[in-house]
C-alpha positions in Angstrom: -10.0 -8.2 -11.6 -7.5 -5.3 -11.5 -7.8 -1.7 -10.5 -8.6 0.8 -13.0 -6.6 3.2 -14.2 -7.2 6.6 -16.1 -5.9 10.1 -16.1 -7.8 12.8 -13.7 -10.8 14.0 -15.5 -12.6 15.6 -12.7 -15.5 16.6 -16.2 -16.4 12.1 -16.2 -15.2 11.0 -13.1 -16.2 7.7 -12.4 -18.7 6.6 -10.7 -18.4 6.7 -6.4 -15.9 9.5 -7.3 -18.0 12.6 -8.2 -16.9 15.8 -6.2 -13.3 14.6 -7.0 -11.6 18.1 -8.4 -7.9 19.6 -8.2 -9.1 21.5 -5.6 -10.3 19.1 -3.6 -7.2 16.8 -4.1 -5.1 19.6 -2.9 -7.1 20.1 0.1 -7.1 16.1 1.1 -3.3 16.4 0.2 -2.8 19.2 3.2 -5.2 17.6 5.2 -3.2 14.3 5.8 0.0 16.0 5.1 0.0 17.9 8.3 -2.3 15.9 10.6 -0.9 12.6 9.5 1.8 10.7 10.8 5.4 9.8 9.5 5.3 6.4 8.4 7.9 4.4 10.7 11.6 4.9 8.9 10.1 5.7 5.7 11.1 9.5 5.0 8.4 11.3 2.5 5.2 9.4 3.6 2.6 10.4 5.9 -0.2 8.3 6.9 -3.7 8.7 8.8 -7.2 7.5 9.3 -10.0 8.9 8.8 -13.5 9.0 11.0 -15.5 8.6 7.5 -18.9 6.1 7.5 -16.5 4.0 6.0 -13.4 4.1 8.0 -10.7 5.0 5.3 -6.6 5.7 5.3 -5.3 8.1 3.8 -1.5 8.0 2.7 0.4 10.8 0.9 3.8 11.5 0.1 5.8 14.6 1.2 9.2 16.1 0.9 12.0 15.1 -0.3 9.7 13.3 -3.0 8.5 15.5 -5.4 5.4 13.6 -6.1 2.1 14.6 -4.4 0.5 11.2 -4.1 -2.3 10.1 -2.2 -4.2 6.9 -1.6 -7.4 6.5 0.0 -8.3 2.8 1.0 -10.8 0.9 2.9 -9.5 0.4 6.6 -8.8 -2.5 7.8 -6.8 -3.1 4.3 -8.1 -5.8 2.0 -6.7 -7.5 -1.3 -10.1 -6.2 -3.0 -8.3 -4.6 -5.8 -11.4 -4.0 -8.3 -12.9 -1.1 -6.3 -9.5 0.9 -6.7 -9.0 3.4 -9.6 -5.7 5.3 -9.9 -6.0 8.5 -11.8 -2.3 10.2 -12.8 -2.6 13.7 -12.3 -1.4 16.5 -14.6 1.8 17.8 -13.1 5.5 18.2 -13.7 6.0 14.1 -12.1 2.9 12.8 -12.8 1.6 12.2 -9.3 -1.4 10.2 -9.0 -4.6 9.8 -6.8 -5.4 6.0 -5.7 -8.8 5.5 -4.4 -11.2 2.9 -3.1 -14.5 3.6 -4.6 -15.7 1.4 -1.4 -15.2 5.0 0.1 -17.1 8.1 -1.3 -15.5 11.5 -1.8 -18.5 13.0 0.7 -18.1 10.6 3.3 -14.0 11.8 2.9 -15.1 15.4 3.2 -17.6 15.0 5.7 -14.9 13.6 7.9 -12.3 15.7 7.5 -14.8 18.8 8.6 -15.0 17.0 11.3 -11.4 17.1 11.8 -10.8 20.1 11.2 -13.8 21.6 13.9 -11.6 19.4 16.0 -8.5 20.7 14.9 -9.0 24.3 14.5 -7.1 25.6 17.4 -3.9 24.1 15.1 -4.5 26.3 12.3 -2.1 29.4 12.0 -4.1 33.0 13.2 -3.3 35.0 10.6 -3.4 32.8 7.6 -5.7 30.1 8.8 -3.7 27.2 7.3 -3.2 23.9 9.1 -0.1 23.1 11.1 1.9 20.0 11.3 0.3 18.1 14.6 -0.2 14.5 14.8 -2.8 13.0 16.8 -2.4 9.3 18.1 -6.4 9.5 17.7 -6.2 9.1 13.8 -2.9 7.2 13.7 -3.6 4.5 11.8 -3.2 0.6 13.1 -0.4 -1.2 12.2 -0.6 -4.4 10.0 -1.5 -7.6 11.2 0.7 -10.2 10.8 -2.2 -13.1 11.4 -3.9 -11.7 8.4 -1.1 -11.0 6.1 0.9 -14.1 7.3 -2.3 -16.7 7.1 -0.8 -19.3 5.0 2.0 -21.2 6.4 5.7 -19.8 4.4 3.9 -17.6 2.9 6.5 -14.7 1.9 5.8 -11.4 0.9 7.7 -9.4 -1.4 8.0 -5.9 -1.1 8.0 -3.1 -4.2 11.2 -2.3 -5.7 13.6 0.1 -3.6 11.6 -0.6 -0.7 13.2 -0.1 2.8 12.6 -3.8 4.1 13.1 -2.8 7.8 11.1 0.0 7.4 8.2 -2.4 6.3 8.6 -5.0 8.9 7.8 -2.0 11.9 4.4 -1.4 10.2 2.9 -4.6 11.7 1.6 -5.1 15.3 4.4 -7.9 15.9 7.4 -6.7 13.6 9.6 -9.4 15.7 7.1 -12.1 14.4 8.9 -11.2 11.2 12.2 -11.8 9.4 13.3 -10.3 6.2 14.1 -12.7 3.1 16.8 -11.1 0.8 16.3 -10.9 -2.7 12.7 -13.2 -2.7 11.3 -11.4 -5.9 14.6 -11.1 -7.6 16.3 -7.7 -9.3 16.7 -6.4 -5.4 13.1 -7.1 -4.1 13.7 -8.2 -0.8 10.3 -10.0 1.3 9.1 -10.5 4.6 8.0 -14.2 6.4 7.1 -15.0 10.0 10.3 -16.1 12.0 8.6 -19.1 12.8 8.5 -20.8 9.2 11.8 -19.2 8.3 13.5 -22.5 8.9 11.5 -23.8 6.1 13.1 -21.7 3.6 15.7 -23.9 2.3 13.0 -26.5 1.8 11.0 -23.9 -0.2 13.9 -23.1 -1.8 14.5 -26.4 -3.4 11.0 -27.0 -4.0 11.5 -23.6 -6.5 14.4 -24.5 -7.9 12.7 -28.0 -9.1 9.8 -26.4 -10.1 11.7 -23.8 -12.3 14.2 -26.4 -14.3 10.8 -28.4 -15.0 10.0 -25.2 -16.6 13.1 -24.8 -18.2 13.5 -21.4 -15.7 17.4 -20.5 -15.8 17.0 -16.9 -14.7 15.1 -13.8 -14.1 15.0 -13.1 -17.6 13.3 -16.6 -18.4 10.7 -15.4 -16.2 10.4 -12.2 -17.6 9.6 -13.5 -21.0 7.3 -16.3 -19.8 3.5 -16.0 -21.1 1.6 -15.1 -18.1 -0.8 -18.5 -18.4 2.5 -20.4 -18.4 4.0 -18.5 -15.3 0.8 -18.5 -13.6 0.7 -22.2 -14.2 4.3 -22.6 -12.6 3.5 -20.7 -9.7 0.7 -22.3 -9.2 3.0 -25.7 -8.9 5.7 -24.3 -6.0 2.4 -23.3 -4.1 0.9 -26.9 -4.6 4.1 -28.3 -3.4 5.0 -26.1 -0.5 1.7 -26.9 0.7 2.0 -30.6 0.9 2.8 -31.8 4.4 2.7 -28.1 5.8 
């Protein structure tokens, strides 16, 4: 299953997500904005937990971007992707809300009251607006490489334009790590434990057998490839890289 998408409607919002309005968003926005932390080496993106009933991070982006995102997930993070819903919101960039419907909009609010009472001495006296402090108490955990690294040369391939560096401090044992250049093609770089990065070359060739099976001369084969058919192939480099490992 996939996440669902839809543009904000706070008049039929879906269900888990009632109370979700513009105002709200805002608020949640300035909440993690300036009691968040920077994201290690990533410039625009502030990140924080939340003491909700169930535990929740909450990302947003900042300046320089000139989107106003925000994602709310389940803590620790899963793959479950069915119980996300992104909603693009109606602005000049099209920023959009990602949300775990695991996590209810009151159990967000309840928790950041609770924040706040703790936090009220940071607010500014005369206009009573939160301040930028960060807390190491709702610093979110860093990544864990046991989890995300399970299966043996497993490689993980970061979004387009992502800072792989950046990525690779965001787990408990960023050493443990070593960055892959160009793994998903067009520029996407990926991450693979240090250990099993001597097995590249022989998951390498086990790829490049796979593809000219397939008939795969380059990215743009792939591109036009009927998902079934793709699915299919990658289904046969994971068979294979499995075998003896």
């Amino acid at each position: 299953m996939t996440a669902q998408f839809q543009y904000f409607d706070p008049a039929r919002p879906l269900p888990g997500l009632e109370g979700l309005d513009a105002a709200f968003i805002a608020d949640l926005h300035d909440f993690c904005a300036n009691y968040g932390v920077e994201v290690c080496l990533v410039e625009g993106l502030r990140r924080m937990t939340v003491p909700s009933a169930v535990p929740a991070l909450v990302t947003v982006t900042v300046p320089p971007s000139r989107m106003k995102n925000i994602t709310v997930r389940k803590t620790p993070v899963d793959d479950y992707v069915s119980a996300l819903c992104i909603m693009i919101l109606d602005d000049e960039v099209h920023s959009y809300v990602q949300w775990d419907r695991r996590v209810t909009v009151m159990q967000v609010r309840e928790a950041m009251a609770a924040v706040d009472a703790e936090m009220a001495h940071c607010r500014h006296l005369l206009t009573g607006r939160r301040q930028p402090v960060y807390s190491d108490q709702y610093a979110p955990p860093p990544l864990e490489v046991d989890r995300f690294f399970a299966r043996k040369g497993k490689v993980v391939v970061l979004g387009v334009g992502a800072d792989p560096e950046a990525v690779r401090h965001q787990f408990d044992r960023p050493d443990d790590l070593t960055i892959v250049p160009d793994a998903g093609g067009k520029g996407r770089h990926g991450l693979r434990r240090t250990a099993y990065h001597e097995d590249g070359s022989r998951v390498d060739k086990i790829a490049a057998k796979v593809l000219e099976r397939y008939g795969v001369k380059s990215q743009a084969d792939i591109d036009r490839m009927p998902r079934d058919r793709l699915q299919r192939m990658l289904a046969e480099i994971e068979a294979e890289i499995g075998k003896d490992g």
